[in-house]
C-alpha positions as CSV (number, residue, x, y, z in Angstrom):
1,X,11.4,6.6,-51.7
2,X,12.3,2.7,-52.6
3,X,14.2,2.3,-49.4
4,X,11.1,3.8,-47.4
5,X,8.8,1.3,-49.3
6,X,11.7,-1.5,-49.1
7,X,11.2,-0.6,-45.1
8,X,7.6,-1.1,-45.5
9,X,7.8,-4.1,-47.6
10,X,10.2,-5.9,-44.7
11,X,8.3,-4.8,-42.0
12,X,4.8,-6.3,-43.3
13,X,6.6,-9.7,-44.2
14,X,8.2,-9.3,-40.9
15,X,4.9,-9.0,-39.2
16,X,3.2,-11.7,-41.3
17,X,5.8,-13.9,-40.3
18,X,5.6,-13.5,-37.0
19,X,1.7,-13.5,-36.9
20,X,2.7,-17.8,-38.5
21,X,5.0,-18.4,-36.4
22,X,3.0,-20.5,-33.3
23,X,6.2,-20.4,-31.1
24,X,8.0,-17.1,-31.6
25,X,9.6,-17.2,-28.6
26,X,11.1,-20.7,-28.5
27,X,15.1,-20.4,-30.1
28,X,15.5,-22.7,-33.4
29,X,16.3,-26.1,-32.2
30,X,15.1,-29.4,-31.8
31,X,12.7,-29.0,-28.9
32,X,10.9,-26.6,-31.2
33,X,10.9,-28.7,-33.9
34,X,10.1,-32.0,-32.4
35,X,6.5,-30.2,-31.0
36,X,5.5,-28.7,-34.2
37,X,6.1,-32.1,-35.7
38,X,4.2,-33.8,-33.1
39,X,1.2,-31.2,-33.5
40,X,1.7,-31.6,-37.3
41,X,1.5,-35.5,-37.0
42,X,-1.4,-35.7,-34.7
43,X,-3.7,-33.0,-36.7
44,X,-3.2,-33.7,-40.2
45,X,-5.7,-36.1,-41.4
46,X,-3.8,-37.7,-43.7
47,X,-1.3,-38.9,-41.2
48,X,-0.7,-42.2,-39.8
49,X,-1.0,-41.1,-36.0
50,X,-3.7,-38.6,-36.7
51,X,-6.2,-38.2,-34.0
52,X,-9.8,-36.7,-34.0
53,X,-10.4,-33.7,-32.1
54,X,-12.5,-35.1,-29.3
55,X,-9.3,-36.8,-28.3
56,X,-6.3,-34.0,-28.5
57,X,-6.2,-33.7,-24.7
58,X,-2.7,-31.9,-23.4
59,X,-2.4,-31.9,-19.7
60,X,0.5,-29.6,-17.7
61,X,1.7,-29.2,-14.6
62,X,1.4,-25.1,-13.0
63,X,4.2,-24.8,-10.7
64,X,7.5,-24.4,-12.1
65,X,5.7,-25.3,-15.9
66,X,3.4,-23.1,-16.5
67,X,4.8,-20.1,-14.0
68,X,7.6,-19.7,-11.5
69,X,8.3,-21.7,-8.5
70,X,10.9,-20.1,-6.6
71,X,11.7,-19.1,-4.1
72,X,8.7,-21.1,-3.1
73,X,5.3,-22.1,-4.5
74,X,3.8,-19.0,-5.2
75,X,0.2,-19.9,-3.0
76,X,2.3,-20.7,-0.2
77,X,3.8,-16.6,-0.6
78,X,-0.2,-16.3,-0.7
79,X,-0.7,-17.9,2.2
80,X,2.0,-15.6,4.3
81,X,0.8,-12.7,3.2
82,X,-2.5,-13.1,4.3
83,X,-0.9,-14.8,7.6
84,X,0.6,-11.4,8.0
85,X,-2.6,-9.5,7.7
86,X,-4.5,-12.0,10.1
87,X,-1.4,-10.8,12.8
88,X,-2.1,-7.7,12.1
89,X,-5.4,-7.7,13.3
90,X,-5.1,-10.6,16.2
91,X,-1.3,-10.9,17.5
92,X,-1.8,-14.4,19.1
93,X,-3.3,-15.5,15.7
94,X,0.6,-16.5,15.2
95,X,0.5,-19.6,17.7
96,X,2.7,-21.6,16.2
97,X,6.2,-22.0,14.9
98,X,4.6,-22.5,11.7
99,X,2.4,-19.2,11.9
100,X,5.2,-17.3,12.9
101,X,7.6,-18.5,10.1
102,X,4.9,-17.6,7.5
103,X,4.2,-14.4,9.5
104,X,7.4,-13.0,9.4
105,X,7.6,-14.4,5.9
106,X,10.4,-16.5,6.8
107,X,9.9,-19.7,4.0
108,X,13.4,-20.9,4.6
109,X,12.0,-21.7,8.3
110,X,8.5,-22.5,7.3
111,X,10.0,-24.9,4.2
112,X,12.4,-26.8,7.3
113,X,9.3,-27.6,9.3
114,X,8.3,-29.7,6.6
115,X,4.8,-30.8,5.1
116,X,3.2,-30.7,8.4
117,X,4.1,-26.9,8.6
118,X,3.4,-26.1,5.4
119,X,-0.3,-27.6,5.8
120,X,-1.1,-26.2,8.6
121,X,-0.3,-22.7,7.4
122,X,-2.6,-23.4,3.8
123,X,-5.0,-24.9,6.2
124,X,-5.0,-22.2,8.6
125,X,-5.5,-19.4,5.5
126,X,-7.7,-21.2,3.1
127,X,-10.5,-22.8,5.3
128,X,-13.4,-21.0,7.2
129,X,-14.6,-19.1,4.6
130,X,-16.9,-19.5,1.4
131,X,-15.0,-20.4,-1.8
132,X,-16.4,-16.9,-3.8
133,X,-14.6,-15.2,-0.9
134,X,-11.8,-17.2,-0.7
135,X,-11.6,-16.9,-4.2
136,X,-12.2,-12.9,-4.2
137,X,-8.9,-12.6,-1.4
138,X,-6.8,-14.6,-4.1
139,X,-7.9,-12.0,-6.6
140,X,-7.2,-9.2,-4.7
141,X,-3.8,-10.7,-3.8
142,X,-3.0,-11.3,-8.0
143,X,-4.0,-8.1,-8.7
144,X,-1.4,-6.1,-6.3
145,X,1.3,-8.7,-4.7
146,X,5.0,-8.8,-6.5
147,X,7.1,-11.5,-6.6
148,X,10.2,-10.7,-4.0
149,X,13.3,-11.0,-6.6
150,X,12.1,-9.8,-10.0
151,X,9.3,-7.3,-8.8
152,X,6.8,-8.9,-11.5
153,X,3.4,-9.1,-10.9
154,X,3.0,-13.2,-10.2
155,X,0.8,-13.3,-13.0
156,X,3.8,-11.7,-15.3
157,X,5.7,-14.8,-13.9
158,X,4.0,-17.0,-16.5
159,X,6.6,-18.4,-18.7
160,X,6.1,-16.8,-22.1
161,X,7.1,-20.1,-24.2
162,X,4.5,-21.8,-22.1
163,X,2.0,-19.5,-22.9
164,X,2.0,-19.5,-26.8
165,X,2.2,-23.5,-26.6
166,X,-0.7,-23.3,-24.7
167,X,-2.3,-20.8,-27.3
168,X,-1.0,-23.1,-30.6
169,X,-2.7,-26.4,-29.3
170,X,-6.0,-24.8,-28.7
171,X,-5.3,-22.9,-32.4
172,X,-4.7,-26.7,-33.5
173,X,-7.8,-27.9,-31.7
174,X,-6.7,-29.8,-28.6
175,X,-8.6,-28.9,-24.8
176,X,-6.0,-27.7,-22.8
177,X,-6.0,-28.7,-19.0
178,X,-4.3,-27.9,-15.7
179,X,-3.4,-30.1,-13.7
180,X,-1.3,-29.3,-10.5
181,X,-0.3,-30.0,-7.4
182,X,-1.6,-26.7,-6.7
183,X,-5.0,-25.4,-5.0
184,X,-8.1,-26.0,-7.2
185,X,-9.9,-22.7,-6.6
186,X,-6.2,-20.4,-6.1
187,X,-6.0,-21.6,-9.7
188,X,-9.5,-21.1,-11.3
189,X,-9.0,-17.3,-10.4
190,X,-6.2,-16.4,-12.8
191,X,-6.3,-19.3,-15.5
192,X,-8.2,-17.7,-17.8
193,X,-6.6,-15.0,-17.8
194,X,-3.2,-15.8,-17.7
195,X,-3.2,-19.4,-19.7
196,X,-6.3,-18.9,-21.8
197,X,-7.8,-21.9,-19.7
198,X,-11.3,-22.2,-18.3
199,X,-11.6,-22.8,-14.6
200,X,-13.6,-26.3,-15.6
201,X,-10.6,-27.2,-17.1
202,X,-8.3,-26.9,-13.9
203,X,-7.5,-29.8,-11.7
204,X,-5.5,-29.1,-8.4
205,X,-5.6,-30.1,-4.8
206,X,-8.8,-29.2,-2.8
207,X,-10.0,-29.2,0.6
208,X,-13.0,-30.3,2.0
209,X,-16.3,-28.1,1.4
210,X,-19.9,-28.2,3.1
211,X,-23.0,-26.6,1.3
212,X,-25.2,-25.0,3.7
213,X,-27.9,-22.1,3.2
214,X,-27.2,-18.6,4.9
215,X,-29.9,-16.0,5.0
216,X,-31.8,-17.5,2.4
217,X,-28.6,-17.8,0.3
218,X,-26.8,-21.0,-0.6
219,X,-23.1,-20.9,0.0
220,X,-20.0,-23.7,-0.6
221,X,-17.6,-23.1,2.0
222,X,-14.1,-24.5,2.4
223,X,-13.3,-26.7,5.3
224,X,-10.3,-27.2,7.7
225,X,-9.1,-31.0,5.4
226,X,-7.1,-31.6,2.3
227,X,-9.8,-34.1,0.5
228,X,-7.8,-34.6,-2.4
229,X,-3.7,-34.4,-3.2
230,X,-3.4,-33.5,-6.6
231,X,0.6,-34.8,-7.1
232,X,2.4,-38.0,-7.8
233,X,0.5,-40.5,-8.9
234,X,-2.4,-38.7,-7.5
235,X,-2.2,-36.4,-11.3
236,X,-3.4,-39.5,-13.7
237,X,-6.2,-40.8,-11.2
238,X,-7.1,-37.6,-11.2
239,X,-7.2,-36.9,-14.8
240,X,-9.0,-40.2,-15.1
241,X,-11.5,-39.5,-13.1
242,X,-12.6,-36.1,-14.1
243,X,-11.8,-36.5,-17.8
244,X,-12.4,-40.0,-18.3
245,X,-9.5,-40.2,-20.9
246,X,-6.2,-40.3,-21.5
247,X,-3.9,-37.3,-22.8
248,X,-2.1,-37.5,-25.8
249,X,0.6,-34.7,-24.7
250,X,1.9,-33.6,-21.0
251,X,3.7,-31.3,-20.0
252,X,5.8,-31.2,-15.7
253,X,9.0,-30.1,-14.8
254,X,9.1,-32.2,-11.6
255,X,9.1,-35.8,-10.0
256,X,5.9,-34.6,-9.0
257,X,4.4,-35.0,-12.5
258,X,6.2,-38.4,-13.4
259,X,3.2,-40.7,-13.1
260,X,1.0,-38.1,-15.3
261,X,3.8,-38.0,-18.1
262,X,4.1,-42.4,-17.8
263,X,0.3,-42.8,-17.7
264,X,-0.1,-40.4,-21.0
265,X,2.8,-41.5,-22.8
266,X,2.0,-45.5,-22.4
267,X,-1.2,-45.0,-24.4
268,X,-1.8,-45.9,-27.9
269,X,-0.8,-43.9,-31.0
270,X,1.0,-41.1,-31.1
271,X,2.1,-39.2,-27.4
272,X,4.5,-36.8,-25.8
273,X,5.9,-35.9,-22.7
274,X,7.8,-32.7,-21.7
275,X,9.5,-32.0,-19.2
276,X,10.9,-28.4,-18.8
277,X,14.3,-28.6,-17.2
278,X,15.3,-25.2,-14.9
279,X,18.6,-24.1,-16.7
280,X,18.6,-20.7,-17.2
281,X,20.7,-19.1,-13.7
282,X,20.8,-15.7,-15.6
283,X,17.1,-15.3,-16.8
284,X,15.1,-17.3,-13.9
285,X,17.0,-19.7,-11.9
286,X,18.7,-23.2,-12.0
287,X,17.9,-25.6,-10.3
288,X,16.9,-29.7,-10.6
289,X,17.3,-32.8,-8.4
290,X,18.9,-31.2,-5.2
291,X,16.2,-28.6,-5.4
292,X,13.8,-27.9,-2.8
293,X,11.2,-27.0,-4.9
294,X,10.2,-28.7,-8.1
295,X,12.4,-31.6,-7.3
296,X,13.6,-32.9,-10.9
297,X,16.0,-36.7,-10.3
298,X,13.9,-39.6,-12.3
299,X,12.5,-37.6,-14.8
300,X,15.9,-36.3,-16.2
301,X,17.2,-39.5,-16.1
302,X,14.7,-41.6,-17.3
303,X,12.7,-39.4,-19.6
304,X,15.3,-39.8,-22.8
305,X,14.4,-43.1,-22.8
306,X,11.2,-43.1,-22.3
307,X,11.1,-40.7,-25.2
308,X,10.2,-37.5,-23.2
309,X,11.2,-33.8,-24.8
310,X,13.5,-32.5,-22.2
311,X,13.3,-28.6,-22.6
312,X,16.6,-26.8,-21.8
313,X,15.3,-23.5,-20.7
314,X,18.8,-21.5,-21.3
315,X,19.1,-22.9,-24.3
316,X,15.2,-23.8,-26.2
317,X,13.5,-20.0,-25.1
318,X,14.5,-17.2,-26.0
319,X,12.6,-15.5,-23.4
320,X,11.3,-16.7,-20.3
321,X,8.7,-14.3,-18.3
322,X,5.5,-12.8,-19.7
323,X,6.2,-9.8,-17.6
324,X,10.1,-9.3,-18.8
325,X,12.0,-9.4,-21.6
């Protein structure tokens, strides 16, 4: 009988433990520790660098920070698979070398022709129709597509660790945003669910839209041109522009987010960049400056000394996927 309520004993402190812990699946080491001091230092009133609410603004990166990346950007796999479906229905829809690489779900090909190839595909899926049924395609597409290697529904490719810092700064009352290179309304239609994230509170790249009225019903409609480029040093104007202030925290794991990371660390006060470094070869896969995808040179070489948290996925989580464990 006392080893049965010894058993019960350790189990409730185990549970109440792990119902504290904010991080549970980031390993012991100083990554960990250097965000729960920064969270600790910016929330506690009685703190030097404390900051109000109204200003606790974390900003991250999707691709590659907030879910997988590989083999390629995840929209673009969205992009070929409704390529294929178009084929199916009109053969000489595949009119290009661009098409047909996308068609035949060849991203090795389709990544060699370049930017040029890559837009034209996006362009050729994501334009001519109105963004609730654009947006309704994407949905249908989460809920049934599997990522090629690990079989995982895309959104159980969200990167666990990720995930419960996301959940902790909210907890700690910051306003969490996205902001990615990504499509605006591919995004808004699994944030919330997968991130805890509002779709007003995702930034991304957009096309152009036209408003017209249809039968007596007003419709937005995606157009055939890329109005905005949300990467590079397009991520801070952005952020300026919709938000109007600076963040105190972001979060990339590519060149791509190194003007966002150096526009919210040079701010006043108390800030931090991270940057999560691919590592892990076993879990996920590794990969960083000769990469195709999520390109990582100046950020791991600068960020040190520019004070950045460099998260060593092998070695900071202790598990990576949503979906897996």
């Amino acid at each position: 009988m006392l080893d049965r309520a010894l058993l019960a004993l350790s189990l409730i402190l185990a549970a109440n433990y792990a119902a504290a812990d904010p991080l549970p699946s980031w390993a012991e080491t100083d990554a960990r520790a250097r965000i729960i001091d920064f969270v600790d230092s910016v929330t506690n009133a009685g703190s030097p660098d404390y900051v109000t609410p109204a200003d606790r603004v974390a900003v991250f990166d999707n691709d590659g920070t907030l879910w997988g990346e590989q083999p390629v950007y995840f929209q673009l796999i969205f992009a070929g698979d409704t390529v294929q479906k178009m084929v199916d229905t009109d053969p000489d829809f595949a009119s290009s070398d661009a098409l047909k690489a996308a068609a035949a779900g060849d991203y090795q090909a389709l990544a060699e022709g370049g930017e040029a190839a890559i837009i034209e595909v996006v362009t050729a899926t994501h334009s001519g129709l109105s963004v609730d049924d654009f947006q309704a395609s994407v949905a249908d597409w989460i809920a049934t597509a599997r990522h090629p290697t690990t079989g995982l529904p895309y959104t159980g490719m969200t990167y666990q660790p990720m995930v419960e810092l996301l959940s902790y700064l909210r907890d700690e009352d910051f306003k969490t945003y996205i902001v990615s290179g990504g499509g605006l309304h591919f995004m808004r239609v699994f944030a919330e669910e997968a991130y805890g994230i509002p779709p007003e509170n995702v930034l991304g790249t957009y096309t152009e839209t036209s408003y017209e009225v249809v039968d007596g019903v007003p419709v937005i409609s995606k157009e055939p041109a890329i109005a905005f480029v949300d990467d590079k040093e397009g991520k801070p104007i952005n952020i300026e522009r919709t938000l109007g202030k600076r963040p105190i925290l972001a979060g990339g794991n590519s060149d791509g987010d190194f003007a966002m990371l150096e526009w919210t660390t040079a701010g006043e006060g108390a800030r931090l960049g991270l940057i999560v470094h691919h590592t892990d070869a076993e879990r996920e896969v590794a990969y960083d400056c000769d990469s195709h995808i999520g390109r990582l040179c100046d950020g791991l070489e600068q960020g040190p000394d520019r004070g950045w948290l460099i998260i060593d996925m092998a070695n900071d989580w202790d598990r990576v996927f949503t979906g897996a464990r």
